[in-house]
C-alpha positions as CSV (number, residue, x, y, z in Angstrom):
1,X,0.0,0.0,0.0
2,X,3.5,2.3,0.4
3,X,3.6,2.8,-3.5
4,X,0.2,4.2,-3.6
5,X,1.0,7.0,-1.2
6,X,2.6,8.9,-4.2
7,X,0.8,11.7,-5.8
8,X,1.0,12.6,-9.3
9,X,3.3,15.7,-7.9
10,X,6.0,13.5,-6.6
11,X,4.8,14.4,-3.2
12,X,3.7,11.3,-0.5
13,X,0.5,11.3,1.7
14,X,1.0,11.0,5.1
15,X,0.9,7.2,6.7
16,X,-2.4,8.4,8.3
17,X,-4.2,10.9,5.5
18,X,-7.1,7.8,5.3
19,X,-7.8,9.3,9.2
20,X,-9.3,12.6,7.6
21,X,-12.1,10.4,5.8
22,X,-12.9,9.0,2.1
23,X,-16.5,9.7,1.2
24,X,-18.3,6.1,0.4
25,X,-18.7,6.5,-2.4
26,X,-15.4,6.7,-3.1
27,X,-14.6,3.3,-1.5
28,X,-17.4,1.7,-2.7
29,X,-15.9,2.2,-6.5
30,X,-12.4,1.4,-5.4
31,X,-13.3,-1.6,-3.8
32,X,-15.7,-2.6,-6.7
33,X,-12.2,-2.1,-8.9
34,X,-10.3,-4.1,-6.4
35,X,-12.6,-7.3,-6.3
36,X,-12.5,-7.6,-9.9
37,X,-9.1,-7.7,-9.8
38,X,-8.9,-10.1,-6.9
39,X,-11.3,-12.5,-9.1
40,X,-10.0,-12.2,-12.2
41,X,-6.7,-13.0,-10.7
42,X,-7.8,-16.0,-8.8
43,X,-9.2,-17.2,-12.3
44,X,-5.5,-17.2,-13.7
45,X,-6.1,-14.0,-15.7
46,X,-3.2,-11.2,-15.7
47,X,-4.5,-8.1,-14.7
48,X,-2.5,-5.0,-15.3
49,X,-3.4,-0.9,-14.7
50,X,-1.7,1.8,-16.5
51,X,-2.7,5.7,-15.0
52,X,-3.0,7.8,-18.1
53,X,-3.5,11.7,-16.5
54,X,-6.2,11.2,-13.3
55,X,-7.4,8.2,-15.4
56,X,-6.7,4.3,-14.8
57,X,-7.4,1.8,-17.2
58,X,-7.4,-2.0,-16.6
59,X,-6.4,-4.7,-19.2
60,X,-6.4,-8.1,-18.4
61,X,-5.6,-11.2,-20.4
62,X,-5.7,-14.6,-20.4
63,X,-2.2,-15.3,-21.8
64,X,0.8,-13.3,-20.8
65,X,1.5,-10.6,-23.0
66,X,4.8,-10.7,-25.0
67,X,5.8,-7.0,-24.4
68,X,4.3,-4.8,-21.7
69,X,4.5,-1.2,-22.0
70,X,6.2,-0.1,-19.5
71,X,3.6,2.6,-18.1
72,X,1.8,-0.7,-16.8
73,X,1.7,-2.2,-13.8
74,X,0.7,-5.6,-13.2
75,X,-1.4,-6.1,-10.3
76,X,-0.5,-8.9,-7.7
77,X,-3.3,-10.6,-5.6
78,X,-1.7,-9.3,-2.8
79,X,-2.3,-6.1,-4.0
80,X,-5.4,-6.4,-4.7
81,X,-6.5,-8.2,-1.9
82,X,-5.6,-5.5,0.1
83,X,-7.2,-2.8,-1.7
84,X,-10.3,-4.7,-0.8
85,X,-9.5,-5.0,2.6
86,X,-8.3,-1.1,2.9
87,X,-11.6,-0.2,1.4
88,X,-13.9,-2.5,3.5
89,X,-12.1,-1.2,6.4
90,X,-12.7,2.7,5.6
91,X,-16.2,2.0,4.8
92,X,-16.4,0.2,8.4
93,X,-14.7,3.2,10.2
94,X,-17.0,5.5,8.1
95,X,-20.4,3.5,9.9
96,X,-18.2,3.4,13.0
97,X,-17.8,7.2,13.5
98,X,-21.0,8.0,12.2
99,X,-19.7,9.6,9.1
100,X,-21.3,7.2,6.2
């Protein structure tokens, strides 16, 4: 979760910025993106994300690719996994502090 501290500045959140609050909504989608990652990679796809500007696009394939560009990153289940669990756990301290 460390790499995904970096802002398209250069500049890094704080360890603790998630404290200040995500609006639902905004978990809701990221964790909707993260699940399909999780099960397409638990099918044996390869799932990769390239950020283009504020935008991120998905690919995944069935077969490895023989050249990746290298403004794509391929997605681990760890990775993924955790971006679920980050995002079920902000929506739980949302309900928890009476902020959803």
């Amino acid at each position: 979760m460390h790499g995904h501290r970096f802002l398209e500045d250069g500049t890094m959140r704080d360890a603790d910025n998630w404290q200040k609050g995500l609006p639902n909504e905004w978990l809701m989608e990221s964790l909707g993106r993260h699940y399909h990652d999780v099960w397409n990679i638990m099918r044996g796809y390869y799932v990769f994300k390239e950020k283009i500007k504020k935008e991120e696009h998905t690919y995944v394939f069935i077969n490895l690719p023989k050249t990746i560009p290298t403004s794509w990153h391929r997605v681990t289940l760890d990775e993924a996994a955790n971006g679920v669990r980050f995002n079920s756990e902000g929506l739980k301290f949302n309900y928890l502090t009476n902020e959803a």
